[in-house]
C-alpha positions as CSV (number, residue, x, y, z in Angstrom):
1,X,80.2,-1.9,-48.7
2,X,78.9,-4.6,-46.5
3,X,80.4,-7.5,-44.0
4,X,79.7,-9.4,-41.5
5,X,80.8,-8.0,-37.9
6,X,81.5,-10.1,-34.7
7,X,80.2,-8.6,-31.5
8,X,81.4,-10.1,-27.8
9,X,81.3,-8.9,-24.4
10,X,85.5,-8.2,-25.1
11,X,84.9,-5.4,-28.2
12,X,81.3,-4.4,-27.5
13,X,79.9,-4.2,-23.7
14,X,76.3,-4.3,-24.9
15,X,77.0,-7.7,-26.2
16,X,76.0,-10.0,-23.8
17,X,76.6,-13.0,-25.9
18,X,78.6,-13.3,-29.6
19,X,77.1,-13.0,-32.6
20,X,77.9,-11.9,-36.2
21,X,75.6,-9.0,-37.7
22,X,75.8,-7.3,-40.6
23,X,77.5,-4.1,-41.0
24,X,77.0,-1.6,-43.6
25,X,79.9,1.6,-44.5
26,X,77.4,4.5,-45.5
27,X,79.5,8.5,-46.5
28,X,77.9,10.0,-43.6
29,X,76.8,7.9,-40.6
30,X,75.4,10.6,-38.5
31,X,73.0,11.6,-41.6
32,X,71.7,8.2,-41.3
33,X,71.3,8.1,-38.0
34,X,69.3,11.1,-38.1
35,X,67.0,9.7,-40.5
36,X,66.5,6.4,-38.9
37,X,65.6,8.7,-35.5
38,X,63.1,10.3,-37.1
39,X,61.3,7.2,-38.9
40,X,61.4,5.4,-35.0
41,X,64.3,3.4,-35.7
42,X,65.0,1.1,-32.8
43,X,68.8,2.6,-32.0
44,X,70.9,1.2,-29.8
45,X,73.1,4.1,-28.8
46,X,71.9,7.9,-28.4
47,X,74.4,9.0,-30.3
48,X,76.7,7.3,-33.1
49,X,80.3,6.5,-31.3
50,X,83.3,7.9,-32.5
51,X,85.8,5.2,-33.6
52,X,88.8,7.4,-35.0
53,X,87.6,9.9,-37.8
54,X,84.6,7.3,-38.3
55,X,81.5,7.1,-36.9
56,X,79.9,3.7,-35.6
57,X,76.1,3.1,-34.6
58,X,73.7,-0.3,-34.1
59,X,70.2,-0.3,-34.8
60,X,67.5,-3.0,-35.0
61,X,65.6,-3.8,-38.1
62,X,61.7,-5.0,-37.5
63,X,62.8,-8.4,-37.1
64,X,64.9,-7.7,-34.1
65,X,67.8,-8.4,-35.9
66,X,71.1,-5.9,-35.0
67,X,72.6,-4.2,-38.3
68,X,75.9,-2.3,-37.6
69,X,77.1,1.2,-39.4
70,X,80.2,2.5,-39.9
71,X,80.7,6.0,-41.6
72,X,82.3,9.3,-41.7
């Protein structure tokens, strides 16, 4: 799936200001984020945060824009 998330300073530190990015749910998150650390993704956190039995992780795409994923 895919939606829109809203970052602010309240729910994501980082943040400095809000915005909406896209988020995409993915089976395994950390697989992803392996793969995008390998191709020189731009990622925003060294590893993907634990949110509960999910996994969460920004990156950049080559526009600069921040895409959001969420995954076991």
């Amino acid at each position: 799936g895919m939606w829109l998330g809203e970052s602010n300073p309240e729910n994501d530190p980082a943040s400095a200001n809000p915005r909406l990015s896209p988020m995409i749910e993915v089976k395994s998150a950390r697989q992803l984020f392996d793969r995008l650390k390998e191709d020189g993704v731009k990622l925003h956190f060294d590893e993907p945060r634990n949110m509960g039995g999910s996994y969460w992780f920004q990156f950049s795409d080559p526009e600069g824009n921040i895409v959001e994923v969420l995954g076991g």
